[in-house]
MMTF fields as JSON, N, C-alpha, C and O atoms, coordinates in Angstrom:
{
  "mmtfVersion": "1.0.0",
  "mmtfProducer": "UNKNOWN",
  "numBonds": 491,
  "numAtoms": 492,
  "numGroups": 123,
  "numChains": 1,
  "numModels": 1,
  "chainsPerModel": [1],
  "groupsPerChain": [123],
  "chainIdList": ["A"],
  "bondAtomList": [4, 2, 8, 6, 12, 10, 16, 14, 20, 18, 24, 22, 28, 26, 32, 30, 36, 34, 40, 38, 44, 42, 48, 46, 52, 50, 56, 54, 60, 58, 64, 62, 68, 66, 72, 70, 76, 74, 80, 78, 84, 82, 88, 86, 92, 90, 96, 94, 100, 98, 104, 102, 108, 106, 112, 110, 116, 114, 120, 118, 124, 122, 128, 126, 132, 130, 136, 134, 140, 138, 144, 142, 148, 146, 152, 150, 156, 154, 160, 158, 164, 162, 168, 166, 172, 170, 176, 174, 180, 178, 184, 182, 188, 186, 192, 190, 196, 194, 200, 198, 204, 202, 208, 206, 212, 210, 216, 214, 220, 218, 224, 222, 228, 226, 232, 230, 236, 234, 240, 238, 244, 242, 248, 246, 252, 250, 256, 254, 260, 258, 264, 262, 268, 266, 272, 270, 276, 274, 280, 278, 284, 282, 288, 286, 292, 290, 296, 294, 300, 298, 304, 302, 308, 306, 312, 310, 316, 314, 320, 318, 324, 322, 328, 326, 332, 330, 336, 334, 340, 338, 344, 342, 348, 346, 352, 350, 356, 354, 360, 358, 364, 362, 368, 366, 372, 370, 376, 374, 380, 378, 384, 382, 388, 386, 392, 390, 396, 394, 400, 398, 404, 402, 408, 406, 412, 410, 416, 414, 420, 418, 424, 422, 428, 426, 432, 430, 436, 434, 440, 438, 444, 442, 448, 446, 452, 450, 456, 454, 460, 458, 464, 462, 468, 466, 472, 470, 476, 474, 480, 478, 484, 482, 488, 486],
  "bondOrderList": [1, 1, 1, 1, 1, 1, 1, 1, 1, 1, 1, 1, 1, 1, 1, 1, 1, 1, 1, 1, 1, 1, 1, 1, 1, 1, 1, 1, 1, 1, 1, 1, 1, 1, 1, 1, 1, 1, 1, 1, 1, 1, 1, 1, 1, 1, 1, 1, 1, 1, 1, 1, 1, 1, 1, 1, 1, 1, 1, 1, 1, 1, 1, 1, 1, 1, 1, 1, 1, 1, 1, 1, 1, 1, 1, 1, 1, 1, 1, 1, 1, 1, 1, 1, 1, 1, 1, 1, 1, 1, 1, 1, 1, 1, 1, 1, 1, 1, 1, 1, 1, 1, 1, 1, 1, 1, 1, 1, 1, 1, 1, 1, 1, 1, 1, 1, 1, 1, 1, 1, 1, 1],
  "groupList": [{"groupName": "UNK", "atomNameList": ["N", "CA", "C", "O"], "elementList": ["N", "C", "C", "O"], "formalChargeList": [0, 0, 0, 0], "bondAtomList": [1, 0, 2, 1, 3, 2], "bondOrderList": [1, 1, 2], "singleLetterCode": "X", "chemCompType": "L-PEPTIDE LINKING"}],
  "groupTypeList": [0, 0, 0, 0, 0, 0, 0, 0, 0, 0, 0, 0, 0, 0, 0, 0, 0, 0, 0, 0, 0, 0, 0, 0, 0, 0, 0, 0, 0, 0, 0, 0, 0, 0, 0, 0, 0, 0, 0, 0, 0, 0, 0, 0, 0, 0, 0, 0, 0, 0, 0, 0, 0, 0, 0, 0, 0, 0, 0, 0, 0, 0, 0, 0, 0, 0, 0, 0, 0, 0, 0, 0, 0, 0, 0, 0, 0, 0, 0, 0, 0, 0, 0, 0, 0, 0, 0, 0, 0, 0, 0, 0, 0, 0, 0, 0, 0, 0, 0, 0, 0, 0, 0, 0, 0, 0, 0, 0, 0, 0, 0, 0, 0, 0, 0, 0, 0, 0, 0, 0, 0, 0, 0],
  "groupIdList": [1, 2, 3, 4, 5, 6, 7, 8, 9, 10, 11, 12, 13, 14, 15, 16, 17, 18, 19, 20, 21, 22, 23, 24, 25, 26, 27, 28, 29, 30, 31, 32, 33, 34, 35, 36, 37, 38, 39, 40, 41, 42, 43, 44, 45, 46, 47, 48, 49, 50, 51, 52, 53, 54, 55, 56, 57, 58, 59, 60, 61, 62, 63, 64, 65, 66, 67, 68, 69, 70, 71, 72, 73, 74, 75, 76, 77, 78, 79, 80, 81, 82, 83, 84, 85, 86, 87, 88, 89, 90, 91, 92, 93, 94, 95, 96, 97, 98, 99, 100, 101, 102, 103, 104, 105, 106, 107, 108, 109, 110, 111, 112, 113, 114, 115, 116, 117, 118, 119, 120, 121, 122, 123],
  "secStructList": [7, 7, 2, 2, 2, 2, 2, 2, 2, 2, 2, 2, 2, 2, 2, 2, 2, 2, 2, 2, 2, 2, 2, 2, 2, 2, 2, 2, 2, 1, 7, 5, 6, 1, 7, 2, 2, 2, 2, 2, 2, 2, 3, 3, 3, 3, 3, 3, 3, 7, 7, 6, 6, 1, 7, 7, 3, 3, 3, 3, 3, 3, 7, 7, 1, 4, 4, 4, 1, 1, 7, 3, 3, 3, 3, 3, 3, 3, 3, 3, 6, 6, 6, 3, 3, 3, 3, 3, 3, 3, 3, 3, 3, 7, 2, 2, 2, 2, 6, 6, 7, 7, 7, 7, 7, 3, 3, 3, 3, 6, 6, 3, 3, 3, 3, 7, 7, 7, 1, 1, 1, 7, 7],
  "xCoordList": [75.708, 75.788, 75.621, 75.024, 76.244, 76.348, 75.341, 75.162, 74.329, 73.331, 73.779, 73.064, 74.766, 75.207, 74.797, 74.156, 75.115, 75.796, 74.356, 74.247, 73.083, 71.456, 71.003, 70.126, 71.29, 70.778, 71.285, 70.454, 72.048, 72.649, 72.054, 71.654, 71.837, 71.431, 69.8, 69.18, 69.278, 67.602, 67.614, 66.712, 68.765, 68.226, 68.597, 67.738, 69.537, 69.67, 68.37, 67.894, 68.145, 66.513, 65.35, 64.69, 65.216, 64.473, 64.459, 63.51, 65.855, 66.03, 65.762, 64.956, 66.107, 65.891, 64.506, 64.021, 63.59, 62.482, 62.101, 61.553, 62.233, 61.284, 61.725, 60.952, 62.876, 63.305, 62.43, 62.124, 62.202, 61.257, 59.888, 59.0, 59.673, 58.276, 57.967, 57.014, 59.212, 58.378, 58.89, 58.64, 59.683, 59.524, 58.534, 58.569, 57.68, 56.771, 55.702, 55.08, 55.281, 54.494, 54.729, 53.719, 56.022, 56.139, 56.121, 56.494, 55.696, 55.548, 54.136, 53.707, 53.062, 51.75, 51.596, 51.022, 52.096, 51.827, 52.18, 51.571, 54.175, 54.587, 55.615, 56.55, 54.609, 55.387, 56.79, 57.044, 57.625, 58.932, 59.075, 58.255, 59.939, 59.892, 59.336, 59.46, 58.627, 58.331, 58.788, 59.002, 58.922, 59.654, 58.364, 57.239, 58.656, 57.671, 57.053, 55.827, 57.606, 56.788, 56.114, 54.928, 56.468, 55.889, 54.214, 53.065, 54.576, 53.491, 52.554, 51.362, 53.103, 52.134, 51.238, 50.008, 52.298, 51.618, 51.021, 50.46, 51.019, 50.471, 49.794, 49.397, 49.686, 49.194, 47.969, 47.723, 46.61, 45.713, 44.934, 45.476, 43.906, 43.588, 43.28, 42.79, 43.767, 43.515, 43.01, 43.359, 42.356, 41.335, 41.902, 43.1, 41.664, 42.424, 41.941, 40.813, 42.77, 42.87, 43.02, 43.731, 42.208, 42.274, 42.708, 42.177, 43.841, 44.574, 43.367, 42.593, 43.357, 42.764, 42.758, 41.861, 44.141, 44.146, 43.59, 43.159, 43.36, 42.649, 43.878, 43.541, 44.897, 45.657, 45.708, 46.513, 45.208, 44.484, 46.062, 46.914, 45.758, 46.526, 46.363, 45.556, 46.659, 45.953, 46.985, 48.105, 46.048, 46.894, 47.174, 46.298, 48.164, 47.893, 49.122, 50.337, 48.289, 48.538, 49.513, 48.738, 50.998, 51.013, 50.127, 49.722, 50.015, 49.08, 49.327, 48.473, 50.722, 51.516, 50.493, 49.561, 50.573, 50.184, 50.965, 50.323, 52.553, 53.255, 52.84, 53.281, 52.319, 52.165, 51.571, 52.025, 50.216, 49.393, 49.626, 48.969, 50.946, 51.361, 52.238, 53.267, 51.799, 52.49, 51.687, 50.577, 52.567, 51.796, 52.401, 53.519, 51.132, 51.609, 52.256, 52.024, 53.155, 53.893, 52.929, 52.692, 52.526, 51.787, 52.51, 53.449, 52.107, 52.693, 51.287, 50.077, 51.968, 51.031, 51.877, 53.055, 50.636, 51.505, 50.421, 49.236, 51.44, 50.824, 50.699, 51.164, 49.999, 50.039, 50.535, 49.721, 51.5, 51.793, 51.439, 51.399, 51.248, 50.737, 51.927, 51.979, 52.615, 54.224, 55.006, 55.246, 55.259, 56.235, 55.616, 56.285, 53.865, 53.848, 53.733, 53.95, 53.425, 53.208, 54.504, 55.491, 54.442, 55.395, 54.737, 53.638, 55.899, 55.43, 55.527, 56.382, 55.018, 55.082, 55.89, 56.953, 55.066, 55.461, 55.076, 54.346, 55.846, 55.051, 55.557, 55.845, 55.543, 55.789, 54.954, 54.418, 54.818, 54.181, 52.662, 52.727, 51.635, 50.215, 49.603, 49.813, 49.061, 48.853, 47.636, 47.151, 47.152, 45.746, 44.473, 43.548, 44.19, 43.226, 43.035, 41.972, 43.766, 43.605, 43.654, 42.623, 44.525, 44.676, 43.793, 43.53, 43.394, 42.459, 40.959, 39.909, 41.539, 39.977, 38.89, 37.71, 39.676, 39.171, 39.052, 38.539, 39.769, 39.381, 39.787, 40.956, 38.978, 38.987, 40.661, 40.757, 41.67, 42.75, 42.859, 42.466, 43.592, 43.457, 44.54, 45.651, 44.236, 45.12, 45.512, 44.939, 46.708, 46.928, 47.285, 47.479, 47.353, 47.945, 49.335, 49.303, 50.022, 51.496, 51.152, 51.775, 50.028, 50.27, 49.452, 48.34, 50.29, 49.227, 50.044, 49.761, 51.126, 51.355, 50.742, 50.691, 50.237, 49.538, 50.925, 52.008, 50.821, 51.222, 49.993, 49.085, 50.794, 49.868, 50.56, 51.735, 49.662, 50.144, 50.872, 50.321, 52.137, 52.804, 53.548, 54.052, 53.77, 54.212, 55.772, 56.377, 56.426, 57.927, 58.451, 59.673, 58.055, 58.396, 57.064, 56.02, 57.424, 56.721, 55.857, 54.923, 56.191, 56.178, 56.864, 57.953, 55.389, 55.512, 54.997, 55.583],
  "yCoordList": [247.104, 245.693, 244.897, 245.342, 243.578, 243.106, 242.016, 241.311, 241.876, 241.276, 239.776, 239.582, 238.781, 237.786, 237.816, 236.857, 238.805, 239.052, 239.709, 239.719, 240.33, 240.578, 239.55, 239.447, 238.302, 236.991, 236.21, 235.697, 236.134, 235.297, 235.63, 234.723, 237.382, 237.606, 237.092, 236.607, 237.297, 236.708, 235.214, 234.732, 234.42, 233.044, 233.215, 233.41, 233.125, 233.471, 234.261, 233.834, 235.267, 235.875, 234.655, 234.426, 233.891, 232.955, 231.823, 231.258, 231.601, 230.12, 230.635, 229.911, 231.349, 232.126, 232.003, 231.038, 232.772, 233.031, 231.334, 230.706, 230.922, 229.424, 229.032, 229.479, 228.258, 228.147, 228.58, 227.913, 229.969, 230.399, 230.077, 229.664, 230.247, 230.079, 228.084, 227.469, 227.715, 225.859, 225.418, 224.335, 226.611, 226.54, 226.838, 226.653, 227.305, 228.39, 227.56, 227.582, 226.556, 225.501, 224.481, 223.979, 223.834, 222.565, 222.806, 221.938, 223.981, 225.009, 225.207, 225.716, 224.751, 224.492, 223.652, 223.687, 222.35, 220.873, 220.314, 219.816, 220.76, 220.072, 221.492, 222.181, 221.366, 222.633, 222.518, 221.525, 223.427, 223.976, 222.882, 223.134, 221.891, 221.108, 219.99, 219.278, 219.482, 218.185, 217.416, 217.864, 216.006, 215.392, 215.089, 214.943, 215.006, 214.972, 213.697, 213.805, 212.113, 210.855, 211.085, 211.342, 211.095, 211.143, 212.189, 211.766, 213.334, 214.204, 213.93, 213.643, 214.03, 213.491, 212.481, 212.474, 211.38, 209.981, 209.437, 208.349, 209.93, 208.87, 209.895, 209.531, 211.258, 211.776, 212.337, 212.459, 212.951, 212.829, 214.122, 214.578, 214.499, 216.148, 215.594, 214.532, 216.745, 216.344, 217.934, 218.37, 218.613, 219.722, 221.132, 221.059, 222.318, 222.967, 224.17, 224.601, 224.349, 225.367, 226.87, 227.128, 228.031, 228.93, 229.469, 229.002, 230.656, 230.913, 232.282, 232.693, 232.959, 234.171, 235.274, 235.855, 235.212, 236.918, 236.409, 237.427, 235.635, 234.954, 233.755, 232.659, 234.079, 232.771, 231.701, 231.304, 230.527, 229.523, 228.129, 228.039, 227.623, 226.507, 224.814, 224.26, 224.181, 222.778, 222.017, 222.133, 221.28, 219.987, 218.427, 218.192, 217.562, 216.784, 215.501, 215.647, 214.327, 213.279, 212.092, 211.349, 211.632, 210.801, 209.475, 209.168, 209.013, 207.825, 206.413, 205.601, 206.364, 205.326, 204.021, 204.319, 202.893, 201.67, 201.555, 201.403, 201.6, 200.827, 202.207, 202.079, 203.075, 204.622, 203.855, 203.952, 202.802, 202.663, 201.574, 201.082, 201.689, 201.014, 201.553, 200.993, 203.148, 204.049, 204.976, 204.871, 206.492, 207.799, 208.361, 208.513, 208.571, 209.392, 210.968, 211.728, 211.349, 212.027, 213.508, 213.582, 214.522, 215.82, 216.674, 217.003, 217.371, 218.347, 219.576, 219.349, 220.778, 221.857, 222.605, 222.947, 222.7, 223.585, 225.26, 225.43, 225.987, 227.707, 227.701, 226.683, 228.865, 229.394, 230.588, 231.51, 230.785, 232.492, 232.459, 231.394, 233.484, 233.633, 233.985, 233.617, 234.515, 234.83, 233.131, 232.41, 232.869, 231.466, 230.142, 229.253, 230.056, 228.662, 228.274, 229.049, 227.193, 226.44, 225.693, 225.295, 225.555, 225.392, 225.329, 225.795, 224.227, 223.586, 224.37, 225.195, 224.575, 225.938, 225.108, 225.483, 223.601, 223.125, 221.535, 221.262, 220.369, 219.069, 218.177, 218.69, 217.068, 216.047, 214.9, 214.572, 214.102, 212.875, 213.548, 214.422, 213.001, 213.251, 211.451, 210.601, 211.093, 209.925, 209.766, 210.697, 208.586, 207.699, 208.108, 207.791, 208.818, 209.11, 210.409, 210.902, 211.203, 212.277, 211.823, 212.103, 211.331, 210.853, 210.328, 210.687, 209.115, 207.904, 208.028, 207.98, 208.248, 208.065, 209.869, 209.999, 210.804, 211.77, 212.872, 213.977, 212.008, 213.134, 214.807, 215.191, 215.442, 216.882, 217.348, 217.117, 218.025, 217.961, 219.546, 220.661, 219.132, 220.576, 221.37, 220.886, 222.649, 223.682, 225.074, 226.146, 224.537, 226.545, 227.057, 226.481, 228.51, 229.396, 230.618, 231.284, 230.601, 231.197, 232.534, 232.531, 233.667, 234.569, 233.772, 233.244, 233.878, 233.399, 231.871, 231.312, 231.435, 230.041, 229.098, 229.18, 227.98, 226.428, 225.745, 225.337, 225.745, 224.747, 223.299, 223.175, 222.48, 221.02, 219.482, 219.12, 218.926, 217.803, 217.147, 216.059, 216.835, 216.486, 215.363, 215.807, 213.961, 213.148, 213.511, 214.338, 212.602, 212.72, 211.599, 211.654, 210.946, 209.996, 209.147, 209.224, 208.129, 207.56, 206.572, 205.929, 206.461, 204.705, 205.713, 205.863, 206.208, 206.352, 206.32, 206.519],
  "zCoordList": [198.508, 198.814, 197.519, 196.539, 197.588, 196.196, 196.265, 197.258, 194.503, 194.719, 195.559, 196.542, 195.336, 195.892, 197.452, 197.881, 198.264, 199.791, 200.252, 201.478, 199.457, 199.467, 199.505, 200.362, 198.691, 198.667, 199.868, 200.618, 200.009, 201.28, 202.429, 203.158, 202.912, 203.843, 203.729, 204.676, 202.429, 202.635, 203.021, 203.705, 202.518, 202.754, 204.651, 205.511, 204.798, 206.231, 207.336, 208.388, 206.74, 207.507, 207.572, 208.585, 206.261, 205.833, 206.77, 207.314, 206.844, 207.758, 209.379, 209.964, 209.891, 211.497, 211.27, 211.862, 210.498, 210.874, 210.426, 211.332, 209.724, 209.624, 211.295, 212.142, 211.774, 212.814, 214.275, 215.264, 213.914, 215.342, 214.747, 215.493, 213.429, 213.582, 213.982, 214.461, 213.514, 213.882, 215.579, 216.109, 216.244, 217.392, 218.351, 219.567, 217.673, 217.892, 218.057, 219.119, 216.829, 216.784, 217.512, 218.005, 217.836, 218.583, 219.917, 220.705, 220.316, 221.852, 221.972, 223.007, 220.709, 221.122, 221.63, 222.719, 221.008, 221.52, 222.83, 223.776, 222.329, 223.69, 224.354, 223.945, 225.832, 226.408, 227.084, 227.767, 226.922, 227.399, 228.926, 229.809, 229.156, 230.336, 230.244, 231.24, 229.196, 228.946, 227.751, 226.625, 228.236, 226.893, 225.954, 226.433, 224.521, 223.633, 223.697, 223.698, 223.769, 223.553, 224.918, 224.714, 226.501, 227.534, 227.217, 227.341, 226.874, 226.637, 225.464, 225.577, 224.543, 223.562, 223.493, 223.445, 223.496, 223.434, 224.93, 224.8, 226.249, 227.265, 228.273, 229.38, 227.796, 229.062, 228.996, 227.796, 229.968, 229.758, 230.694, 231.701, 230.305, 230.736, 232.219, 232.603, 232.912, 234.22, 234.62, 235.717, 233.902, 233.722, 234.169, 233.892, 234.692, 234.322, 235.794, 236.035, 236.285, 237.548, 237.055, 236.083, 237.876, 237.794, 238.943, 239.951, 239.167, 239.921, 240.37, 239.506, 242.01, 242.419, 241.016, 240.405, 240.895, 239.654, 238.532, 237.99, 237.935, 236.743, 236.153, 235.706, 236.228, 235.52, 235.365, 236.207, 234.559, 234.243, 233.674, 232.79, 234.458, 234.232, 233.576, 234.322, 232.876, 232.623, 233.548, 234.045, 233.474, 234.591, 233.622, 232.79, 233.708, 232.492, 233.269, 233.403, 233.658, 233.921, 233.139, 232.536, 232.927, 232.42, 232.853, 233.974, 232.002, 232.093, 231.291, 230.934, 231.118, 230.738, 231.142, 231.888, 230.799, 231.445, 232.615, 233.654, 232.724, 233.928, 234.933, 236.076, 234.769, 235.702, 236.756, 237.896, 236.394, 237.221, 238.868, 239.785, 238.389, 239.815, 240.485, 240.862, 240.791, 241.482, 241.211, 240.69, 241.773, 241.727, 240.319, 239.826, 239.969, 238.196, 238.252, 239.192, 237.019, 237.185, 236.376, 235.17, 237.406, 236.506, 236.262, 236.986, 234.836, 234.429, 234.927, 234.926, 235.285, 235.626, 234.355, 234.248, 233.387, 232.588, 231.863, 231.576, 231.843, 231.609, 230.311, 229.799, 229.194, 228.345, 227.837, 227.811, 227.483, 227.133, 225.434, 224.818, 224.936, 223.489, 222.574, 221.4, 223.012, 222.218, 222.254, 221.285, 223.669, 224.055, 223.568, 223.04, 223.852, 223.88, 224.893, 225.824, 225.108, 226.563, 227.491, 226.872, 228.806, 229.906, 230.544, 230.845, 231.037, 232.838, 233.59, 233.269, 234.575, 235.425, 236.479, 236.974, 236.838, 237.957, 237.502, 236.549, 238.559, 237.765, 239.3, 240.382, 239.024, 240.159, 240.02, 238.961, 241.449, 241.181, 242.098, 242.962, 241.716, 242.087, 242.553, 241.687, 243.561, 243.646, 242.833, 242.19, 242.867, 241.828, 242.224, 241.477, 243.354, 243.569, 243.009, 243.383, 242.165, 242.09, 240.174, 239.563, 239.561, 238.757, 237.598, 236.45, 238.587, 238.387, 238.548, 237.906, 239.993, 240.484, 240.352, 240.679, 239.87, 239.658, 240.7, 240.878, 241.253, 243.039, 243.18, 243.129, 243.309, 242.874, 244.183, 245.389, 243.238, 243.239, 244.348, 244.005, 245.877, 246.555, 246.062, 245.845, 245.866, 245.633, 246.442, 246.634, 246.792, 247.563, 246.316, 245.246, 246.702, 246.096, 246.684, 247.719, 246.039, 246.554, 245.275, 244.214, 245.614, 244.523, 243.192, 243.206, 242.224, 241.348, 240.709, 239.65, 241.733, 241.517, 242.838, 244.065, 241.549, 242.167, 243.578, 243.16, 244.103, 244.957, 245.7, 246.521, 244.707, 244.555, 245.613, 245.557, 246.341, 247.528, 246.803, 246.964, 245.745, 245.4, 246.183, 247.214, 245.973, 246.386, 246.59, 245.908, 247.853, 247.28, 246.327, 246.196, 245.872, 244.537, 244.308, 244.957, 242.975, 242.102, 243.108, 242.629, 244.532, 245.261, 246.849, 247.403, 247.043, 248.573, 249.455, 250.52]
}
């Protein structure tokens, strides 16, 4: 192989792996299924469920200002250690659960949350 066509292939290995590795990082913050300004900037721990087999979920409230005149929209989101974080599941959650703190009921389907999920923002 010619040194030229050795070099090309390193910058190429170089750029893939930077690529997964800063995918890798922006999959700590903001998980797979959520948009980044919504998640980042307005939403708020809404604490974190443990499933029967052990699988542990966070729960995380937007909490926009205009949210508060309706049911806020939750992200239920997982951890994997290779992927990064994802929504497992999300929807609207009303204010009492939100807001007012009201301890949030949970079935379980196996080791997924099924949560009283509103059918929209205003119902």
């Amino acid at each position: 192989m010619k040194p030229r066509t050795k070099t090309v292939l390193k910058f190429i290995v170089a750029v893939a792996i930077f690529i997964v590795a800063s995918l890798r990082v922006y999959r700590e913050f903001v998980p797979a299924g959520a948009k980044p300004i919504p998640y980042l900037g307005y939403s708020v721990d809404g604490g974190t469920i443990t499933a029967p087999g052990g699988t542990s979920y966070n729960i995380r409230f937007n909490d926009a200002g205009g949210m508060h005149s309706g049911n806020h929209w939750t992200w239920v989101v997982k951890y994997n250690l290779l992927t990064g974080r994802y929504v497992e599941i999300a929807g609207y959650l009303g204010p009492e659960y939100a807001v007012d703190g009201k301890k949030i009921p949970v079935q379980w389907d196996g080791e997924l949350p099924v949560l009283p999920f509103c059918s929209g923002r205003y119902e």
